[in-house]
C-alpha positions in Angstrom: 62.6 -145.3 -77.2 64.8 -142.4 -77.8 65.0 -139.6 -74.8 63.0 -137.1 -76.8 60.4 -139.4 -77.5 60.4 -140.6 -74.0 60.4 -137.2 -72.5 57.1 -136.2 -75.4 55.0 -139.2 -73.9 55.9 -138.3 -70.3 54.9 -134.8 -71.3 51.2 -135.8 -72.7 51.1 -137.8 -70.1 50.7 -135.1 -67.7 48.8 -133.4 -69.3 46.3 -136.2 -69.5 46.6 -137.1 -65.9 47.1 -133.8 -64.5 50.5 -132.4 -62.8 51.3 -133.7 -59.7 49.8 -131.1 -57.9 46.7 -132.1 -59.4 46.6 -129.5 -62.2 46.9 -129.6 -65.8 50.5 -129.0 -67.0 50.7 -125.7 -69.2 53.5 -124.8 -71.6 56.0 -121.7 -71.1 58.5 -120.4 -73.8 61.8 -118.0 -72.7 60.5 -114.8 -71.7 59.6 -111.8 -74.1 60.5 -108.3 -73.4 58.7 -105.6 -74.9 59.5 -102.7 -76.1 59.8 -99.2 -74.2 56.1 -97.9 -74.3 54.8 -94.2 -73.1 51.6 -92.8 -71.8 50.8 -90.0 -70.0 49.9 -92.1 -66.7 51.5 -95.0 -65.4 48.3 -96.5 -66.1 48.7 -95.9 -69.9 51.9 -96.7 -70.0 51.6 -100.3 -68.3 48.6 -101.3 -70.7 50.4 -100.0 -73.6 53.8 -102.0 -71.9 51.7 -105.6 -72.0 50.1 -105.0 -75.5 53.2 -104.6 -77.1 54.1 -107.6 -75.0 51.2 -109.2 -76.1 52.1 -108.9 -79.9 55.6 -109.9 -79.6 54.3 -113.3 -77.5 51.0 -113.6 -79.8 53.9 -114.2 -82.8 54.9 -117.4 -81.0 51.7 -119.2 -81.9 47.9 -119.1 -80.8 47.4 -118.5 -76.9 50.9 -117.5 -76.2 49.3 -113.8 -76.2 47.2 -113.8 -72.3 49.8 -111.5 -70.2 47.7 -112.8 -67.3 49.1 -116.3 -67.6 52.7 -115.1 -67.9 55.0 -116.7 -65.7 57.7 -114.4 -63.9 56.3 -111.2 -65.1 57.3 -108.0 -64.5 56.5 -103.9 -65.5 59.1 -101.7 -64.9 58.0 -97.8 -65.2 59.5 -94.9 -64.4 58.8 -91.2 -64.6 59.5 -89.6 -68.2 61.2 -86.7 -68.9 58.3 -85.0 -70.4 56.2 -85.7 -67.3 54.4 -88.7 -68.9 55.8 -92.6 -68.3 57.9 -95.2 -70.4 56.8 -98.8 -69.2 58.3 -102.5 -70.0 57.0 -105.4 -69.4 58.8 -109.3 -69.7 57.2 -112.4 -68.5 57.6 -115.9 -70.4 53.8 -116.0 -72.6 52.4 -119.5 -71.7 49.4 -121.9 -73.1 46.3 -122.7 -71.6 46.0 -125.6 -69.6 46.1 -128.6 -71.2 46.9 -127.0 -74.7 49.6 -128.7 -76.6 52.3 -126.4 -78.2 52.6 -127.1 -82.3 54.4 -129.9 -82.9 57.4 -128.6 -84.7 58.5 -131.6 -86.5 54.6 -132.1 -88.2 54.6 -131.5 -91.7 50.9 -129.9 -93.7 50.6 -132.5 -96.9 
């Protein structure tokens, strides 16, 4: 069997019997960055921050788009000149348990 194929069967295999841990495997792409984002709180500007993170991960397929099941995420605010905030957020957007990624290689007839 060739190591790609190997490596997609031990994959769904996983994910069938659960990670070792005893949980369902989820899938993670490379993290997404957002844009600069303002608001006159922090507040504002770290929900704006993860919207526009949102979007940009949302574009990567169905369910990519939950900031809350980011992996290594972080917001990074600071005080604006104007007295408002600018916000980013980054975190690599990740699937739902147990939810295959599209396979890439499938072709719609």
């Amino acid at each position: 069997m060739p190591h790609s194929a190997s490596a997609l069967v031990i994959g769904i295999a996983i994910l069938l019997v659960g990670a070792p841990d005893g949980h369902a495997a989820s899938f993670c792409e490379a993290s997404v960055k957002s844009g600069v984002a303002s608001g006159k709180t922090e507040d504002e500007a770290k929900a704006a921050a993860t919207a526009w993170w949102s979007s940009r991960a949302g574009s990567l397929g169905e369910g990519y788009q939950d900031w809350a099941r980011a992996k290594d995420k972080d917001l990074n605010c600071h005080l604006a000149t104007d007295g408002g905030f600018k916000c980013t957020a980054s975190g690599k957007p990740c699937l739902p348990d147990g939810k295959l990624p599209p396979d890439p290689n499938k072709k719609d007839l």
